[in-house]
Biopython code that builds the backbone (N, CA, C, O; Angstrom):
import numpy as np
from Bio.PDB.StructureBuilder import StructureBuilder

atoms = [
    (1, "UNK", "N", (0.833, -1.178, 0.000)),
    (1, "UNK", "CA", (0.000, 0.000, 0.000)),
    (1, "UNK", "C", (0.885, 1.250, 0.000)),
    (1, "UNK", "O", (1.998, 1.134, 0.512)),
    (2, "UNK", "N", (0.408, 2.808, -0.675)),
    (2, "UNK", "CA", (1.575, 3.423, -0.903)),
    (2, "UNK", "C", (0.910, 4.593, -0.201)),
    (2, "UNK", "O", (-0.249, 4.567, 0.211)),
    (3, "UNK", "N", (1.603, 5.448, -0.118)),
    (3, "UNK", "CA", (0.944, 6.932, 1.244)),
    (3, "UNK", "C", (1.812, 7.807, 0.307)),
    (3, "UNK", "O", (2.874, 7.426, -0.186)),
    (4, "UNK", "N", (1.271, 8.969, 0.122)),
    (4, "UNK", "CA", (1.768, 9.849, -0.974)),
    (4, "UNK", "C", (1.091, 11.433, -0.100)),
    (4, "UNK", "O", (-0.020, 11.780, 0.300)),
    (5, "UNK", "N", (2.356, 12.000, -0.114)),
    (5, "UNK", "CA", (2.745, 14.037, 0.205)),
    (5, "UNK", "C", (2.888, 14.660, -0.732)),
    (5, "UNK", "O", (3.428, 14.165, -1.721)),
    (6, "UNK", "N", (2.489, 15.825, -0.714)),
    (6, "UNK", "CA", (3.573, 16.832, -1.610)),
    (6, "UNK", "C", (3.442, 17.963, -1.306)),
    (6, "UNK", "O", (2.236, 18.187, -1.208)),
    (7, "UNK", "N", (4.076, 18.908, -1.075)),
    (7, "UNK", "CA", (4.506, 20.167, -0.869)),
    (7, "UNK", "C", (4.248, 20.948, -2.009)),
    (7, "UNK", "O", (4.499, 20.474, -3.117)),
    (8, "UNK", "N", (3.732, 22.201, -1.880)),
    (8, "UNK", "CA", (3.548, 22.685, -3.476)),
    (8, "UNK", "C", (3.765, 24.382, -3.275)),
    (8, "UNK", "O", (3.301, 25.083, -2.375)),
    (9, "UNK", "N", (4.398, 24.682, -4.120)),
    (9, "UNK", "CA", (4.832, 26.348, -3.917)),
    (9, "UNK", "C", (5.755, 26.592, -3.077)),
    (9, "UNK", "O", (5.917, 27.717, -2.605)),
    (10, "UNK", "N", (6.522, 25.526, -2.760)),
    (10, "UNK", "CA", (8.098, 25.949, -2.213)),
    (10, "UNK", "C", (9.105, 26.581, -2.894)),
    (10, "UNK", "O", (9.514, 26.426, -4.045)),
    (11, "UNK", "N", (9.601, 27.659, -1.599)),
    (11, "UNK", "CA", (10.243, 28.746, -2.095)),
    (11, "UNK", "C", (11.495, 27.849, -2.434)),
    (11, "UNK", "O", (12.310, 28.116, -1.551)),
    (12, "UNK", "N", (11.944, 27.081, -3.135)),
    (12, "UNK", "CA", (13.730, 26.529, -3.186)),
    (12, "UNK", "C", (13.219, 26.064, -4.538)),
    (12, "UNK", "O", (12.069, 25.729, -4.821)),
    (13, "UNK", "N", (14.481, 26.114, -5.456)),
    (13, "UNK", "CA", (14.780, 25.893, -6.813)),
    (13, "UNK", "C", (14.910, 24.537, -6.986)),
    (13, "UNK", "O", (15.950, 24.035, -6.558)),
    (14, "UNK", "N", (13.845, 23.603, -7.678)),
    (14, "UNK", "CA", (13.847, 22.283, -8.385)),
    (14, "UNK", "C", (15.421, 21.578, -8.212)),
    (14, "UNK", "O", (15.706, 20.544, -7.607)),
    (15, "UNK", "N", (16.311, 22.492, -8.944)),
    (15, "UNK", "CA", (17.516, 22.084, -9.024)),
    (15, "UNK", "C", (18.233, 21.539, -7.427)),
    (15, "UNK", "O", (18.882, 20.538, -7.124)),
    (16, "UNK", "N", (17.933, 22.283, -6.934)),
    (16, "UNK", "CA", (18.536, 22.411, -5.110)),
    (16, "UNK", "C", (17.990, 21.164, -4.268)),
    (16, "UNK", "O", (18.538, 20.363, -3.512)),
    (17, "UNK", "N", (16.668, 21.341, -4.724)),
    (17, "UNK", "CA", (15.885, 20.295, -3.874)),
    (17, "UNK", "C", (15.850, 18.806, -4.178)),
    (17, "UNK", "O", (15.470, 17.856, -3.494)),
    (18, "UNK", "N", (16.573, 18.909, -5.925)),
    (18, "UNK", "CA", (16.733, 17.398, -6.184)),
    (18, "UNK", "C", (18.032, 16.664, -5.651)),
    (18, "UNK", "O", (18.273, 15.460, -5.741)),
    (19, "UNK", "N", (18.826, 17.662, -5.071)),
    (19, "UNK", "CA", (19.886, 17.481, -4.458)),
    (19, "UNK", "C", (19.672, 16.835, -2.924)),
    (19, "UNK", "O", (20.420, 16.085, -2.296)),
    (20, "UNK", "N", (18.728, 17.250, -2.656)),
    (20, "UNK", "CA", (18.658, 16.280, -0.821)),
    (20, "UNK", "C", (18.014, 15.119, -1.603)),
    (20, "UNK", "O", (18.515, 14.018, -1.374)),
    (21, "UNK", "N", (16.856, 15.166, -2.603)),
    (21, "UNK", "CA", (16.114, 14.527, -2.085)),
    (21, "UNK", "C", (16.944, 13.086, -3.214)),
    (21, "UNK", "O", (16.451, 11.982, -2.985)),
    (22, "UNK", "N", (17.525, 13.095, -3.777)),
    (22, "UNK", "CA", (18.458, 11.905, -4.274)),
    (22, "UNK", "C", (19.548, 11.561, -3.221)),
    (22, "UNK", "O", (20.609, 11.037, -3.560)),
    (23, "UNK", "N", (19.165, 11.963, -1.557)),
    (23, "UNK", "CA", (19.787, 11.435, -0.681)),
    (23, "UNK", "C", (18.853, 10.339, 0.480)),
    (23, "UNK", "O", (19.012, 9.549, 1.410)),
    (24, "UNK", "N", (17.830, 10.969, -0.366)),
    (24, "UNK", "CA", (16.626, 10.377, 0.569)),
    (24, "UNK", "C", (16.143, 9.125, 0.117)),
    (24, "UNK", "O", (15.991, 8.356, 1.067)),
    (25, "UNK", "N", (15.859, 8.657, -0.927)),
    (25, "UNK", "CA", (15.383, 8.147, -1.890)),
    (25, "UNK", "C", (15.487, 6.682, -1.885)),
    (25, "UNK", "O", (16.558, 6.625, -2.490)),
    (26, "UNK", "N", (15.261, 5.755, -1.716)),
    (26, "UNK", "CA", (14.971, 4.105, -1.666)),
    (26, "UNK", "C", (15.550, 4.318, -0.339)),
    (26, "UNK", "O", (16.707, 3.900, -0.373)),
    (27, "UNK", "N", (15.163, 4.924, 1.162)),
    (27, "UNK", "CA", (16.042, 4.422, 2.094)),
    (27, "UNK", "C", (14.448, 3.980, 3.278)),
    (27, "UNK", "O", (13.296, 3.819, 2.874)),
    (28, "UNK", "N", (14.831, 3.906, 4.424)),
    (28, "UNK", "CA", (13.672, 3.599, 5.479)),
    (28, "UNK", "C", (13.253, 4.899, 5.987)),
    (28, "UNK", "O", (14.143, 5.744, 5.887)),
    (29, "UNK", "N", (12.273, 5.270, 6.450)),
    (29, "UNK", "CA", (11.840, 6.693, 6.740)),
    (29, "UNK", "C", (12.668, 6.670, 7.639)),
    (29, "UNK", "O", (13.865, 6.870, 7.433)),
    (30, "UNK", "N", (12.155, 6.415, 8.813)),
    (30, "UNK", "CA", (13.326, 6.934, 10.342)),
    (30, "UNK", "C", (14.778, 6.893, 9.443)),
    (30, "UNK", "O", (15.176, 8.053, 9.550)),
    (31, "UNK", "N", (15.734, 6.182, 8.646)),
    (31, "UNK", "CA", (17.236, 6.617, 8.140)),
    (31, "UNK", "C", (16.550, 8.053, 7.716)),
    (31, "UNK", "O", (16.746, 9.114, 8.310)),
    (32, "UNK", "N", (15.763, 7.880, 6.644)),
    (32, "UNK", "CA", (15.410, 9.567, 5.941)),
    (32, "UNK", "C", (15.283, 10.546, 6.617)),
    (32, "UNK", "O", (15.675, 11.658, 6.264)),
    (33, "UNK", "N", (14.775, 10.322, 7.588)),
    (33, "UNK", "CA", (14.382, 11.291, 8.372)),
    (33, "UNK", "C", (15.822, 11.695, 9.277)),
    (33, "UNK", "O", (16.461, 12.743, 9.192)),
    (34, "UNK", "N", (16.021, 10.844, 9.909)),
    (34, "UNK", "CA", (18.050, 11.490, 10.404)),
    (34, "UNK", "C", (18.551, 11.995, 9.096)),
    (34, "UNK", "O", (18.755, 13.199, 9.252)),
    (35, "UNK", "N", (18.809, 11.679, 8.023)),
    (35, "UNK", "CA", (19.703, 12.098, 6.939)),
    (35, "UNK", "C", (18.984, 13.578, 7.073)),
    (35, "UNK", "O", (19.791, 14.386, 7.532)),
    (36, "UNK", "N", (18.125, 13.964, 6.892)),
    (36, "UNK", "CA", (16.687, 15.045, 6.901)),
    (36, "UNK", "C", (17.526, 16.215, 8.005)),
    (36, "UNK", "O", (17.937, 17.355, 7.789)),
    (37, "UNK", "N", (17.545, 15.604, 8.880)),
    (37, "UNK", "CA", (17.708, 16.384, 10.353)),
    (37, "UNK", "C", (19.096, 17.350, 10.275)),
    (37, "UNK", "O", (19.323, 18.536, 10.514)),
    (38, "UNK", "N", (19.853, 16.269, 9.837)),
    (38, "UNK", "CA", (21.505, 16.718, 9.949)),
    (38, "UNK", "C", (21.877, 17.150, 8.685)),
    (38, "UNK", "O", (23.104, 17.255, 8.673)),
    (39, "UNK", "N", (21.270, 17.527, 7.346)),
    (39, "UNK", "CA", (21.435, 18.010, 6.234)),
    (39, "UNK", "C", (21.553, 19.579, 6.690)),
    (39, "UNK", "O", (20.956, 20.100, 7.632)),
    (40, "UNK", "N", (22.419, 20.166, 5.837)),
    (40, "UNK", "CA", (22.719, 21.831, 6.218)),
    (40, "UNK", "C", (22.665, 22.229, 5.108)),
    (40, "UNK", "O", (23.584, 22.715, 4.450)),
    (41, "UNK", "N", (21.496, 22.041, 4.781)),
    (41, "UNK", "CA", (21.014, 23.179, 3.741)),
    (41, "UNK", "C", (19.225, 23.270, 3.665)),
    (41, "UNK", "O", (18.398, 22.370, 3.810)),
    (42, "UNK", "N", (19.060, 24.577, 3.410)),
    (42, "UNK", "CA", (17.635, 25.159, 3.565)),
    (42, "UNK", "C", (16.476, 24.503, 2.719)),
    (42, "UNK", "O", (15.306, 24.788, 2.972)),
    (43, "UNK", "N", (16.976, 23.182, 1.212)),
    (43, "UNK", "CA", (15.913, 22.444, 1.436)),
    (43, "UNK", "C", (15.599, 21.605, 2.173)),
    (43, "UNK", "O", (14.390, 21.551, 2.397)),
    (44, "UNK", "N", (16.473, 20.603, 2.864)),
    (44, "UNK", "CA", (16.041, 19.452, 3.262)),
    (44, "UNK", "C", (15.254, 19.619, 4.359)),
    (44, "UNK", "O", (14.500, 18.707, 4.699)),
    (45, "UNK", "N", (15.344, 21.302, 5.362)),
    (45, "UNK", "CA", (13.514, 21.532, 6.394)),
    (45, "UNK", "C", (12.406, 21.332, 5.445)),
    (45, "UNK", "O", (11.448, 20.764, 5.969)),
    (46, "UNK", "N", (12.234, 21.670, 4.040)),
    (46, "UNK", "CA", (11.308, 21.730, 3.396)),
    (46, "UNK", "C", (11.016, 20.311, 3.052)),
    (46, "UNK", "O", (9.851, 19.982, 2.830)),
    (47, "UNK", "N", (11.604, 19.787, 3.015)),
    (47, "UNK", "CA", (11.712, 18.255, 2.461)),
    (47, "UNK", "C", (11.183, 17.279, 3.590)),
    (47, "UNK", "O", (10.458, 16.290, 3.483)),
    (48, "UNK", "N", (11.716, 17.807, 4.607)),
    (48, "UNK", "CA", (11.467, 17.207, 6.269)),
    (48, "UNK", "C", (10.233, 16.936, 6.461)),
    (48, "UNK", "O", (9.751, 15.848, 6.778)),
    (49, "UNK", "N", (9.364, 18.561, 6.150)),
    (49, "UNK", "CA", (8.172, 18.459, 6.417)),
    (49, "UNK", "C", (6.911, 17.715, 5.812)),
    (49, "UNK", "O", (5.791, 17.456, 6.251)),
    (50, "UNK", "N", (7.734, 17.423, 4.319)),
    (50, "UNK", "CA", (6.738, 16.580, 3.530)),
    (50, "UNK", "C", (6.633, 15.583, 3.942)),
    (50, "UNK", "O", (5.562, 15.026, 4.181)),
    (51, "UNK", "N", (7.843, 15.095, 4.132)),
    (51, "UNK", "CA", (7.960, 13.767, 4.312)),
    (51, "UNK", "C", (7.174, 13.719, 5.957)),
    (51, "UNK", "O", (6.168, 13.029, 6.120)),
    (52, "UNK", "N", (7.586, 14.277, 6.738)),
    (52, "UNK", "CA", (6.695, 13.898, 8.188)),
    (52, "UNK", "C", (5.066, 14.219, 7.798)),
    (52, "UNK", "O", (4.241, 13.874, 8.644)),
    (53, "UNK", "N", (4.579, 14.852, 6.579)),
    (53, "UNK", "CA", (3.335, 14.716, 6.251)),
    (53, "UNK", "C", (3.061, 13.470, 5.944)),
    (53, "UNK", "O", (2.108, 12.871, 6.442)),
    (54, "UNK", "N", (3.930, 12.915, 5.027)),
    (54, "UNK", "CA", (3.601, 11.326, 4.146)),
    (54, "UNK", "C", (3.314, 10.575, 5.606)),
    (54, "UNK", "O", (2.172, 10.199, 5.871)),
    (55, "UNK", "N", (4.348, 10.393, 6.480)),
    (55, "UNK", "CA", (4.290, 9.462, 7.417)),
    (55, "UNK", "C", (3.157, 9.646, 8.748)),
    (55, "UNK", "O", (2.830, 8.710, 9.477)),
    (56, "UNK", "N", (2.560, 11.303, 8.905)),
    (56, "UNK", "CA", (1.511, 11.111, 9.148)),
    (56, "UNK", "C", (0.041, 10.926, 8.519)),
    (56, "UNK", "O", (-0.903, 10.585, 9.232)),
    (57, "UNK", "N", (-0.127, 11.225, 6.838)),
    (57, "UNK", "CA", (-1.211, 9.946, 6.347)),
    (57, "UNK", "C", (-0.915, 8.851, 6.235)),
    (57, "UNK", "O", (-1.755, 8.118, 5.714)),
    (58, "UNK", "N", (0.239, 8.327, 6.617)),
    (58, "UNK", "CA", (0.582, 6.651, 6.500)),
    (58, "UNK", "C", (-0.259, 6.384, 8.247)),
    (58, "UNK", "O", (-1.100, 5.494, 8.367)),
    (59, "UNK", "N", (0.036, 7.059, 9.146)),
    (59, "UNK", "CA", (-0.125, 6.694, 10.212)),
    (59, "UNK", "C", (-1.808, 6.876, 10.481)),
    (59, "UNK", "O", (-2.239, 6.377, 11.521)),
    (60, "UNK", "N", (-2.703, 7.528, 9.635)),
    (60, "UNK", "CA", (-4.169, 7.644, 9.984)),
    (60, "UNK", "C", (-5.060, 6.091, 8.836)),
    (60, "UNK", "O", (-6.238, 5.957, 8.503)),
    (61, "UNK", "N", (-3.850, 5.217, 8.553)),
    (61, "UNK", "CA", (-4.078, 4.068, 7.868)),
    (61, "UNK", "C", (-3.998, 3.441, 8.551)),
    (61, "UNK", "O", (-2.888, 3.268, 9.053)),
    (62, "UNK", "N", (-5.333, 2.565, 9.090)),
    (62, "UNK", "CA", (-4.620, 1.410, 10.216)),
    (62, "UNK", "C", (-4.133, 0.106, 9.615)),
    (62, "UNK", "O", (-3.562, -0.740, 10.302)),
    (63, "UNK", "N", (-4.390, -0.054, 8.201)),
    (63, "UNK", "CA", (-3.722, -1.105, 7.739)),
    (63, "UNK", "C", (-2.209, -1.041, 7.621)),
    (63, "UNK", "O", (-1.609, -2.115, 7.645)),
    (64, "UNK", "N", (-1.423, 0.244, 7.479)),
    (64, "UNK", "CA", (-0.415, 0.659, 7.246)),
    (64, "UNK", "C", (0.400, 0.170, 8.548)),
    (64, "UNK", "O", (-0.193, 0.391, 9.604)),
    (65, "UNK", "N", (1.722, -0.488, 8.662)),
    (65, "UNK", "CA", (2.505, -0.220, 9.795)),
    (65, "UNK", "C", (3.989, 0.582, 9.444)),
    (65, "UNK", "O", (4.968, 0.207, 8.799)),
    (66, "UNK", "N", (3.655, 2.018, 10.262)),
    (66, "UNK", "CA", (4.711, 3.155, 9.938)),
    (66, "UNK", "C", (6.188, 2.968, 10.299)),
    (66, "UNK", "O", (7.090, 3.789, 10.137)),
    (67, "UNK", "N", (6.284, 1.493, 10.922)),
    (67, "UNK", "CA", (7.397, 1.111, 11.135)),
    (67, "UNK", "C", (8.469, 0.355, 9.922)),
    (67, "UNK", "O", (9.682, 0.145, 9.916)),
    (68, "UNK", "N", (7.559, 0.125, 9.110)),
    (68, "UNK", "CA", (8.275, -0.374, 7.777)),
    (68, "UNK", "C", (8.155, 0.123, 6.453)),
    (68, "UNK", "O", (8.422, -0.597, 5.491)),
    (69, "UNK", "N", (7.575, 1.918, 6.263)),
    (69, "UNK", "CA", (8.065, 2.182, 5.509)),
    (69, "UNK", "C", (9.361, 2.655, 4.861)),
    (69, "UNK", "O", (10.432, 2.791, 5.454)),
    (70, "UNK", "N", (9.083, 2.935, 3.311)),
    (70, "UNK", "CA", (10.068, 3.274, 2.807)),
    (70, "UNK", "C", (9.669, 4.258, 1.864)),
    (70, "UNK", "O", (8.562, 4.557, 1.416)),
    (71, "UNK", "N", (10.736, 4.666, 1.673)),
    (71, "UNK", "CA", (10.777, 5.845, 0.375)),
    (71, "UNK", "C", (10.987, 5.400, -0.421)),
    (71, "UNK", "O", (12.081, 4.927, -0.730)),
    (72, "UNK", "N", (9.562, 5.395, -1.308)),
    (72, "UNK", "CA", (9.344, 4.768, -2.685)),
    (72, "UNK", "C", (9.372, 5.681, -3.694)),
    (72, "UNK", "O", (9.366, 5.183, -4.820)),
    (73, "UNK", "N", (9.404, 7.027, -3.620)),
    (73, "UNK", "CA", (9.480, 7.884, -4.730)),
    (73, "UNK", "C", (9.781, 8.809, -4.449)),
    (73, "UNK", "O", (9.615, 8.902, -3.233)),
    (74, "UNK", "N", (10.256, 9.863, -4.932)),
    (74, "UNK", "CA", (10.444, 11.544, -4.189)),
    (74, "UNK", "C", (11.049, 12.007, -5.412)),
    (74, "UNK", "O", (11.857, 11.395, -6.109)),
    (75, "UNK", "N", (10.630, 13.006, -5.569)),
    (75, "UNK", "CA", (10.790, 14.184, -6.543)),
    (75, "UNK", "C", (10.241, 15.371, -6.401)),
    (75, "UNK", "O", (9.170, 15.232, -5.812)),
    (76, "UNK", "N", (10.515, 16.771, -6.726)),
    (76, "UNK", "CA", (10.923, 17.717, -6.974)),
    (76, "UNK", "C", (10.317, 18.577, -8.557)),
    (76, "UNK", "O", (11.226, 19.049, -9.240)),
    (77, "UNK", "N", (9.136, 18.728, -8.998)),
    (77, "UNK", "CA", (8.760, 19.277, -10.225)),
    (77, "UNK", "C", (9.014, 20.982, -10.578)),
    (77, "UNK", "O", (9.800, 21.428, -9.743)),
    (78, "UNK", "N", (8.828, 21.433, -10.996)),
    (78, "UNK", "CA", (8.965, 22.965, -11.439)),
    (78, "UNK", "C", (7.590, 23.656, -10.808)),
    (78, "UNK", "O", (6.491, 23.140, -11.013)),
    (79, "UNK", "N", (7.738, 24.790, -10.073)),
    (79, "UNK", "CA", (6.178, 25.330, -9.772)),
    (79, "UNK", "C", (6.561, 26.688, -10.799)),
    (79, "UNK", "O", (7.459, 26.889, -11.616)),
    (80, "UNK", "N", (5.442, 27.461, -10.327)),
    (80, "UNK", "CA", (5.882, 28.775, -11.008)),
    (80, "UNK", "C", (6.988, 29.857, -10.251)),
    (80, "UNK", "O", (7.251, 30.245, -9.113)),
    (81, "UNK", "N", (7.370, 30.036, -11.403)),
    (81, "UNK", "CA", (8.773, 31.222, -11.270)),
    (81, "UNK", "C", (8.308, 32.733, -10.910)),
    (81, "UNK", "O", (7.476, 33.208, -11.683)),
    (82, "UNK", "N", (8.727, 33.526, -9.866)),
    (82, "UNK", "CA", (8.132, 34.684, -9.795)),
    (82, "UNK", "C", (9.171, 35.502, -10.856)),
    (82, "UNK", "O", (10.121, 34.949, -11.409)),
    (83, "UNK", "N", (8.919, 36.487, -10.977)),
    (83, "UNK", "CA", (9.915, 37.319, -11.738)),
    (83, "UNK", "C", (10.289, 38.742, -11.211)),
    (83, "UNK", "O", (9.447, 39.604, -11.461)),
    (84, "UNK", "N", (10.879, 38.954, -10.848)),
    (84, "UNK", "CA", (11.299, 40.596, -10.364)),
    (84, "UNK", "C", (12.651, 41.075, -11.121)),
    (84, "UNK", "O", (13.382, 40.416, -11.860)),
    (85, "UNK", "N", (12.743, 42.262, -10.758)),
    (85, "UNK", "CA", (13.545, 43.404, -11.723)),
    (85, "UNK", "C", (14.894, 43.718, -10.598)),
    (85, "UNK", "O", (14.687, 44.043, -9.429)),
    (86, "UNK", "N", (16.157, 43.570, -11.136)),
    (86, "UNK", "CA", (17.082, 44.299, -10.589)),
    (86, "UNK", "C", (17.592, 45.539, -11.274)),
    (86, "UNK", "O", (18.042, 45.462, -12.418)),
    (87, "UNK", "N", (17.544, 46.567, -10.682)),
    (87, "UNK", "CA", (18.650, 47.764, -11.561)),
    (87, "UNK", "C", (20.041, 47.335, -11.937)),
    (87, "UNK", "O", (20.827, 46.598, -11.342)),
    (88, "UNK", "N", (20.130, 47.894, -12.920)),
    (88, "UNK", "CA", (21.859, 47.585, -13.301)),
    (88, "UNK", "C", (22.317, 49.241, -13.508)),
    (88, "UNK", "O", (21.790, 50.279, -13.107)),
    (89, "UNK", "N", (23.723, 48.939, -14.442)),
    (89, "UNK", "CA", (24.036, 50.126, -14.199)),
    (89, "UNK", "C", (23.706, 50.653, -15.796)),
    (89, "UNK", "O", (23.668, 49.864, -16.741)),
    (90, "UNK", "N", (23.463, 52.208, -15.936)),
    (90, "UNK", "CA", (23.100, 52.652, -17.042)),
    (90, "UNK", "C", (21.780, 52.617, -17.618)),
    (90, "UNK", "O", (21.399, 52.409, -18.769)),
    (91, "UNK", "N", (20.914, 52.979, -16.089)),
    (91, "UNK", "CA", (19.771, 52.511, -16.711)),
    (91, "UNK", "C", (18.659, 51.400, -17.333)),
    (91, "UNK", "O", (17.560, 51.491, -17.880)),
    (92, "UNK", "N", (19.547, 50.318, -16.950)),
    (92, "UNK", "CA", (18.762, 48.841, -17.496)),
    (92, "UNK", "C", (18.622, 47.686, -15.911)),
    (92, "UNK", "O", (19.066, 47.604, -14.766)),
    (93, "UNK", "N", (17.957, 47.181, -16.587)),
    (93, "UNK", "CA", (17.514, 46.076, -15.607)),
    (93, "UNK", "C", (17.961, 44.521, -16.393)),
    (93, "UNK", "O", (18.110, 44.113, -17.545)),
    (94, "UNK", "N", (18.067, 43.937, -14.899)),
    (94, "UNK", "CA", (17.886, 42.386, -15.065)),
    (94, "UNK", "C", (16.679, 41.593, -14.662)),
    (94, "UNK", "O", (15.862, 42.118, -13.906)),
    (95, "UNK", "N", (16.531, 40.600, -15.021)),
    (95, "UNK", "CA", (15.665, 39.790, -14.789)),
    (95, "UNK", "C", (16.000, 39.184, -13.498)),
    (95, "UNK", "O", (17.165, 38.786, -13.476)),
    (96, "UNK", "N", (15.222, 38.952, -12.215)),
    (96, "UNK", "CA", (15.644, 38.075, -11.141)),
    (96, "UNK", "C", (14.433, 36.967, -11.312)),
    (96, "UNK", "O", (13.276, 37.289, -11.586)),
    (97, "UNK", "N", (14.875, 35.623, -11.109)),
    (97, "UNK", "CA", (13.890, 34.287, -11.701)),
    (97, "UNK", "C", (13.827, 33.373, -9.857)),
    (97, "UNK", "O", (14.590, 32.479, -9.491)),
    (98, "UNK", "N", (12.645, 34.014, -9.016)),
    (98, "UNK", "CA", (12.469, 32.943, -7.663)),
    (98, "UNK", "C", (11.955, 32.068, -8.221)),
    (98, "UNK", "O", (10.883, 32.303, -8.780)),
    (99, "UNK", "N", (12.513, 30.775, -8.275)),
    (99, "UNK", "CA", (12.074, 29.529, -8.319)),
    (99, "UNK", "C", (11.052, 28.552, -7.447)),
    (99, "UNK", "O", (11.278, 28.437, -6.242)),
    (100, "UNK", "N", (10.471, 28.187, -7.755)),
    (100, "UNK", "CA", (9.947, 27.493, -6.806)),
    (100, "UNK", "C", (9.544, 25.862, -7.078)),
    (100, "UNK", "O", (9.842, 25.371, -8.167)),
    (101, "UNK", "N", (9.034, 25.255, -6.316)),
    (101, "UNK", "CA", (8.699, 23.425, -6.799)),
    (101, "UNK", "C", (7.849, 23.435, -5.894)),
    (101, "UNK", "O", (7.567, 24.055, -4.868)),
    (102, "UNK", "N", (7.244, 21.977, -6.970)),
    (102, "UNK", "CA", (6.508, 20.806, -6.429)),
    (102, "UNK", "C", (7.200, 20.006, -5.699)),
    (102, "UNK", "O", (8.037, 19.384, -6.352)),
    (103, "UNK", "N", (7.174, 19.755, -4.486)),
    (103, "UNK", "CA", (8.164, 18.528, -3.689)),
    (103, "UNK", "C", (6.885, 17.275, -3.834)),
    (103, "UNK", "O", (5.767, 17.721, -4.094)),
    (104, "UNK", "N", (6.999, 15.947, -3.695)),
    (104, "UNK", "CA", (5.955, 14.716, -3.850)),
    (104, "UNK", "C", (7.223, 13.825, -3.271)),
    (104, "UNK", "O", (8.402, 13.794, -3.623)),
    (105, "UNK", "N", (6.465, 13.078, -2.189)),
    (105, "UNK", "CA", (7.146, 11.974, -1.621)),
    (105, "UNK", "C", (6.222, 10.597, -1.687)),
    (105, "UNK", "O", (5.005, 10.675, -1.516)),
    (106, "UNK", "N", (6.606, 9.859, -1.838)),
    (106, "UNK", "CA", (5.724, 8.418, -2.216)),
    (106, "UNK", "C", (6.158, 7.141, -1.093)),
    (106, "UNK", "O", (7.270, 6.708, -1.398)),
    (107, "UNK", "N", (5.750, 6.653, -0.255)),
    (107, "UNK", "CA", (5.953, 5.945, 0.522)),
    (107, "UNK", "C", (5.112, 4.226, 0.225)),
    (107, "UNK", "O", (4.097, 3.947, -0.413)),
    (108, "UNK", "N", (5.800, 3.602, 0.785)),
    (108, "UNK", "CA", (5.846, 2.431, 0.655)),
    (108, "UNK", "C", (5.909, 1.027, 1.495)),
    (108, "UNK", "O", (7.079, 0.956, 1.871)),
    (109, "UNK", "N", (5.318, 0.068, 1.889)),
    (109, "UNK", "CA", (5.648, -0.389, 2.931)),
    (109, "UNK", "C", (6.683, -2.061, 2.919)),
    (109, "UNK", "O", (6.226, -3.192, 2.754)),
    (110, "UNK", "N", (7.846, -1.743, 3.107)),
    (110, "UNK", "CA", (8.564, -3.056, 2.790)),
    (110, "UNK", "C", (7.991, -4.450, 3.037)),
    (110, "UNK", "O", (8.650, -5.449, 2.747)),
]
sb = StructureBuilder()
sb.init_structure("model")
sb.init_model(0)
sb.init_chain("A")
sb.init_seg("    ")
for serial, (resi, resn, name, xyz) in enumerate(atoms, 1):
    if name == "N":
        sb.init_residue(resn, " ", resi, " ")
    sb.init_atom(name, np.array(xyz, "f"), 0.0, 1.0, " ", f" {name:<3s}", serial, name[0])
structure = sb.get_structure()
């Protein structure tokens, strides 16, 4: 049986976030969740929280036992990009591109 999160409109760049979360990925939640904890960088709180979402709709399953899942899927999609203006010099501007994602965690029970 599979228990499925996702986070949507997170402020961190697709690119960044596929970076924890290809650390997370085929392991046991409780490992994920330490790897989660002790990661030092500003996605993997965002990542944290999905995932402690997945594992609390795994846990309102009473067929489910939250002691043997796993991370069966996790990815990271494109949300929308905000766009804002920086001044440059001479009168012109740049483009500034906030990124944002879809985080989706997919759980699984070994």
């Amino acid at each position: 049986m599979q228990v499925r999160a996702q986070g949507k409109y997170l402020r961190v760049s697709p690119q960044k976030a596929r970076l924890i979360i290809d650390t997370v990925r085929g392991k046991r939640v409780e490992d994920a969740l330490n790897v989660l904890r002790f990661t030092d960088k500003r996605a993997a709180d965002l990542i944290l929280k999905v995932l402690n979402s997945a594992v609390a709709n795994a846990d309102q399953n009473p067929n489910i036992d939250v002691d043997t899942l796993v991370v069966k899927t996790a990815y990271a999609d494109e949300g929308p990009t905000l766009k804002r203006w920086r001044p440059r010099a001479m009168g012109r501007a740049t483009r500034i591109r906030k990124r944002t994602s879809h985080i989706t965690i997919i759980l699984e029970e070994s």
